[in-house]
C-alpha positions as CSV (number, residue, x, y, z in Angstrom):
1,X,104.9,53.0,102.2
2,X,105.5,49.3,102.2
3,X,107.8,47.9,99.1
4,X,109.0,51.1,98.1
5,X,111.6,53.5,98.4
6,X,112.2,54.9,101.6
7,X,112.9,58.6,102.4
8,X,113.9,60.1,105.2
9,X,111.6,63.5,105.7
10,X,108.4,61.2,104.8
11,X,109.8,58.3,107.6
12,X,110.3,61.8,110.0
13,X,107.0,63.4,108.8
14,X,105.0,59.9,109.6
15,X,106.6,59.3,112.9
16,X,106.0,62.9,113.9
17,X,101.7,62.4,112.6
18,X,101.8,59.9,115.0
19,X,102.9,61.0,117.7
20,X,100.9,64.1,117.2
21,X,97.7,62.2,117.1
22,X,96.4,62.2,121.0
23,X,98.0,65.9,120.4
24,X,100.5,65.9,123.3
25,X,104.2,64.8,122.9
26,X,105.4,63.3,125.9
27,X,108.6,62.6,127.1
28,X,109.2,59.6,126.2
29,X,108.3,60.6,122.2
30,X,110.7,63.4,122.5
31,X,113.9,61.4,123.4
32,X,112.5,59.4,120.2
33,X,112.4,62.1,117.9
34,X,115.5,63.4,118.6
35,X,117.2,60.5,117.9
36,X,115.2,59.8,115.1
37,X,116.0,63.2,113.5
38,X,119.8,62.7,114.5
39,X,119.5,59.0,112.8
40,X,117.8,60.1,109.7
41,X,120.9,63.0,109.4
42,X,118.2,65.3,109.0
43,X,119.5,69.3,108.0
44,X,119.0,71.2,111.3
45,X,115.7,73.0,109.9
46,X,113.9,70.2,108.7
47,X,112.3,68.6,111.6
48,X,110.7,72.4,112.2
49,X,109.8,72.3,108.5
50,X,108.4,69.0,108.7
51,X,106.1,70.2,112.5
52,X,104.9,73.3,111.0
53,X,104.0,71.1,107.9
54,X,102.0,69.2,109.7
55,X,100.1,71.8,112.1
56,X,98.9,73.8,108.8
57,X,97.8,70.4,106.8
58,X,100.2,71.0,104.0
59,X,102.0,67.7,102.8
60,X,106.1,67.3,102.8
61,X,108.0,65.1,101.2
62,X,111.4,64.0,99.8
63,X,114.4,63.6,101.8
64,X,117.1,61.5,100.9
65,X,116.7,57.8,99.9
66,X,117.6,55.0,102.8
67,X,119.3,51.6,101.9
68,X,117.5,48.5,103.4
69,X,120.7,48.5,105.9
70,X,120.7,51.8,107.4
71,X,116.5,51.6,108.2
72,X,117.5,48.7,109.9
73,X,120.1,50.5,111.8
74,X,118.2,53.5,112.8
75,X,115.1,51.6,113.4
76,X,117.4,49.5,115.8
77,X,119.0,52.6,117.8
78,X,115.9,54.5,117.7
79,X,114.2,51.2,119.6
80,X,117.7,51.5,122.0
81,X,116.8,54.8,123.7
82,X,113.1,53.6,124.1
83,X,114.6,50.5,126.0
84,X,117.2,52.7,128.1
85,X,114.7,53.8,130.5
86,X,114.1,50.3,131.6
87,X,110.1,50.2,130.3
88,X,109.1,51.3,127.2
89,X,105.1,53.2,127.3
90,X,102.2,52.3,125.2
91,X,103.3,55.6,123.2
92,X,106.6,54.4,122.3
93,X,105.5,50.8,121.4
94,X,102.7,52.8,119.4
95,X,105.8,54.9,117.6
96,X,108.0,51.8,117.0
97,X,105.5,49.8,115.3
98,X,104.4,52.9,112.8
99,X,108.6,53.8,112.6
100,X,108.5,50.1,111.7
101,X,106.1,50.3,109.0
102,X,107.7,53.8,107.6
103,X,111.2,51.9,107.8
104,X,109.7,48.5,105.8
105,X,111.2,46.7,108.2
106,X,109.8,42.7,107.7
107,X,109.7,40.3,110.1
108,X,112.9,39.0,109.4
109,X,114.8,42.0,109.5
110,X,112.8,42.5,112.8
111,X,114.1,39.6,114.2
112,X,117.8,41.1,113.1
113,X,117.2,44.1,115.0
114,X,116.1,42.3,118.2
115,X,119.3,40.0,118.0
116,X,121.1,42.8,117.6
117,X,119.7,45.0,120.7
118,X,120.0,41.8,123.5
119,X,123.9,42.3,122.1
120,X,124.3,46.0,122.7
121,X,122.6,45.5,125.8
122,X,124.7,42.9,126.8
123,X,127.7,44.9,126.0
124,X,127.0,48.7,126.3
125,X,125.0,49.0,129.6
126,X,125.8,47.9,133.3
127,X,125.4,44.2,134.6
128,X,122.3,45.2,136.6
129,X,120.1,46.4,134.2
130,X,121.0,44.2,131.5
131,X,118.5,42.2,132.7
132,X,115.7,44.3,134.0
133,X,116.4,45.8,130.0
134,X,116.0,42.2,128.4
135,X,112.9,41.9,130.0
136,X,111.7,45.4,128.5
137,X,112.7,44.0,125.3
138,X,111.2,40.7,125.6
139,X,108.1,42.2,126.5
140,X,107.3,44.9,123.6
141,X,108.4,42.6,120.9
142,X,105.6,40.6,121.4
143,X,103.6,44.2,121.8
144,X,105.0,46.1,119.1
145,X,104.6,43.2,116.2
146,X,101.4,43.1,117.3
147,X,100.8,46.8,116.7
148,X,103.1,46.6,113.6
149,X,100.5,43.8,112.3
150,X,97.4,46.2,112.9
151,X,99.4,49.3,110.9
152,X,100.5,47.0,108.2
153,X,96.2,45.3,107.7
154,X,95.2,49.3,107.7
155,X,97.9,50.4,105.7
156,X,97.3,47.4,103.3
């Protein structure tokens, strides 16, 4: 999906794939979609459309088209609610990397969005978390562009 246009059921419906692939959703992919669905402004029967589209094998796609600045602004509250638990797990690191891809998000804008989460965490969340949560951060950016790197080489 790289270099091209950017729609929000196909960013959903590639999310959802992988997060379907060891065939469980957990908890922590759950708070994910929701928010993702929420950020995209998905209709309320599209992320059902989109599941049951995926559990018969049929392909979706569509959706409306998303500016450069408002994949950067899901993609960065999306990556807040895997943070607010204080550790984010090898499934949502997995999940942000492939949201990453699906969003086109480049390493610069990367770096935006990581700039801009150590200043809602500084701001939004109570002085003794902030930095138990800048630690989380710290942590699976190194992780997450790593995984990002492996999606983009098989994606490429």
């Amino acid at each position: 999906m790289a270099d091209g246009e950017v729609l929000t059921l196909e960013v959903f419906k590639g999310t959802v794939e992988v997060m379907l692939s060891d065939d469980l959703l957990s908890l922590d992919e759950k708070r994910l979609i929701i928010k993702l669905a929420n950020q995209l402004g998905l209709e309320p029967d599209e992320p059902a459309k989109v599941y049951e589209a995926i559990r018969e094998g049929r392909e979706i796609s569509g959706g409306r088209e998303m500016s450069k600045g408002e994949c950067i602004r899901v993609f960065t509250r999306v990556y807040e609610v895997a943070l607010v638990n204080e550790s984010v797990s090898i499934d949502e690191e997995n999940v942000l990397a492939h949201l990453r891809h699906h969003l086109n998000i480049e390493d610069d804008d990367y770096e935006q969005v990581v700039d801009g989460l150590k200043k809602i965490i500084t701001e939004r969340y109570d002085d003794n978390v902030v930095g138990l949560m800048l630690n989380t951060l710290s942590d699976s950016v190194t992780l997450v562009g790593r995984l990002f790197d492996g999606v983009r080489t098989k994606n490429a």
